[in-house]
C-alpha positions as a LaTeX table, in Angstrom:
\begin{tabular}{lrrr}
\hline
Residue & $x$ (\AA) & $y$ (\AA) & $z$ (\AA) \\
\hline
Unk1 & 130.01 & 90.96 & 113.80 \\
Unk2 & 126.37 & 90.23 & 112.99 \\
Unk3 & 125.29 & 89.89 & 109.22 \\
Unk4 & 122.21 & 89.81 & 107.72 \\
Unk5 & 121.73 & 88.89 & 104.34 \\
Unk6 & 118.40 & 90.55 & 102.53 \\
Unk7 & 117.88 & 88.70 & 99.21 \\
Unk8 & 115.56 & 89.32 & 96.35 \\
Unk9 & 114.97 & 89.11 & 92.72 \\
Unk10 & 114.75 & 93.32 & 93.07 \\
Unk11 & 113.05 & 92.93 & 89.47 \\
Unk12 & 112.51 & 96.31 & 90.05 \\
Unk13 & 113.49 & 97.34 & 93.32 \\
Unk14 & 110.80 & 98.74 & 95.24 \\
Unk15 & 110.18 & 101.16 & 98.33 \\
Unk16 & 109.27 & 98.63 & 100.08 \\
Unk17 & 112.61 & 97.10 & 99.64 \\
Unk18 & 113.85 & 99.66 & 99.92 \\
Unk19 & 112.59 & 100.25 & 103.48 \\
Unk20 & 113.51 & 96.89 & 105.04 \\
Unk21 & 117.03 & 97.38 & 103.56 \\
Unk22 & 117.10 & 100.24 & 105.68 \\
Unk23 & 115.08 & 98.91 & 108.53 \\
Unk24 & 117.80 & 96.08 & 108.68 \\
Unk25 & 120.56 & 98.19 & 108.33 \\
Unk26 & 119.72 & 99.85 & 111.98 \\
Unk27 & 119.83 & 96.38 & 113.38 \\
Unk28 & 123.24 & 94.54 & 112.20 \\
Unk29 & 126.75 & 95.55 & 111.87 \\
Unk30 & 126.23 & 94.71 & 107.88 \\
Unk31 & 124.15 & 93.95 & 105.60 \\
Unk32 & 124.52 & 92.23 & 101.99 \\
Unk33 & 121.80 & 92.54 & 99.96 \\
Unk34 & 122.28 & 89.86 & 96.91 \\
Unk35 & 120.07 & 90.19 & 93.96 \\
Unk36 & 119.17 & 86.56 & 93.24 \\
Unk37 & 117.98 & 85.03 & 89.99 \\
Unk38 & 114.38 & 83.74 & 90.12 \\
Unk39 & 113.78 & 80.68 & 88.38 \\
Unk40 & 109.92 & 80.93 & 88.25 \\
Unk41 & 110.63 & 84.19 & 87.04 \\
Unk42 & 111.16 & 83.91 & 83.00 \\
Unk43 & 110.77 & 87.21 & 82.06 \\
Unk44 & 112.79 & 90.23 & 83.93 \\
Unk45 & 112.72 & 93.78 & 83.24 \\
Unk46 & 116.48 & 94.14 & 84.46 \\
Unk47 & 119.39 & 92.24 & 83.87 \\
Unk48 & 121.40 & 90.97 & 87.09 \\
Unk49 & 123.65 & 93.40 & 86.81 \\
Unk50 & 121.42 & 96.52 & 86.16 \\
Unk51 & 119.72 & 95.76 & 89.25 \\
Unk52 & 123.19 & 95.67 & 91.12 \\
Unk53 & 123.62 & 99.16 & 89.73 \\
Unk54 & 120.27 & 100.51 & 90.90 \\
Unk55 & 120.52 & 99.16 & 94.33 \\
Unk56 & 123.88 & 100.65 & 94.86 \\
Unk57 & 122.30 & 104.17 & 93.43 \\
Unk58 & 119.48 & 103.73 & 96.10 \\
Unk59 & 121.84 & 102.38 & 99.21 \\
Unk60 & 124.96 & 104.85 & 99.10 \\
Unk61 & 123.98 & 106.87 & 101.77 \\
Unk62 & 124.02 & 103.53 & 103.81 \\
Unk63 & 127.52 & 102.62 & 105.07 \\
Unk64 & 126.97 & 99.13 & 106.06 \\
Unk65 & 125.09 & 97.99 & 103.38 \\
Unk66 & 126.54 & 95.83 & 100.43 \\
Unk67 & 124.83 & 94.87 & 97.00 \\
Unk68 & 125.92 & 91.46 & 95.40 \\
Unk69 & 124.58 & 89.08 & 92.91 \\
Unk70 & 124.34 & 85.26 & 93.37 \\
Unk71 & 123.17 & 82.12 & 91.55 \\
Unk72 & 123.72 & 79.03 & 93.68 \\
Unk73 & 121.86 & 78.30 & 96.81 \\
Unk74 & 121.49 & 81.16 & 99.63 \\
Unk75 & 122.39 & 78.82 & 102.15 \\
Unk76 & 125.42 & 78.50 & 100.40 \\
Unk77 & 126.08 & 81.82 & 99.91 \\
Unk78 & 125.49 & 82.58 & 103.65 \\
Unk79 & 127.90 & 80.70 & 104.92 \\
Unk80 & 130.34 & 81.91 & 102.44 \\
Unk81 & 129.57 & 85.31 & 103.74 \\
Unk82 & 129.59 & 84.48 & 107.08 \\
Unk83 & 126.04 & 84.92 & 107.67 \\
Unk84 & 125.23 & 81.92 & 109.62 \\
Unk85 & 124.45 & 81.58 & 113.44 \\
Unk86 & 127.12 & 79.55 & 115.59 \\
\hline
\end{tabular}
């Protein structure tokens, strides 16, 4: 199974997110897209999980797409997730 992982602040997300969520979504068997928090960032219009919430809202028409939130290092998290190339 191939996995891509798409991550972003999403502090709001945008149409262009939007569109290479989707644009991603045609190419692997799943996709996780993990709102991340943005240290050089101070000042967010969202909070972690209100952005969760919105990207669900915007993906649910896509069936291999997954929204997450994460803290540590993406590298990390990929390989958790499986995410990695062999």
């Amino acid at each position: 199974m191939k996995i891509a992982i798409c991550p972003g602040s999403f502090d709001p997300v945008t149409k262009g997110h939007l569109d290479i969520i989707r644009r991603t979504a045609s190419m692997f068997d799943k996709v996780i897209v993990v709102v991340m928090h943005n240290y050089h960032k101070p000042n967010v219009y969202f909070s972690a999980v209100e952005r969760v919430e919105l990207l669900n809202r915007c993906v649910k028409d896509l069936d291999n797409v997954a929204v997450d939130m994460h803290e540590g290092l993406l590298a990390a998290y990929a390989q958790e997730k499986g995410a990695v190339r062999s």
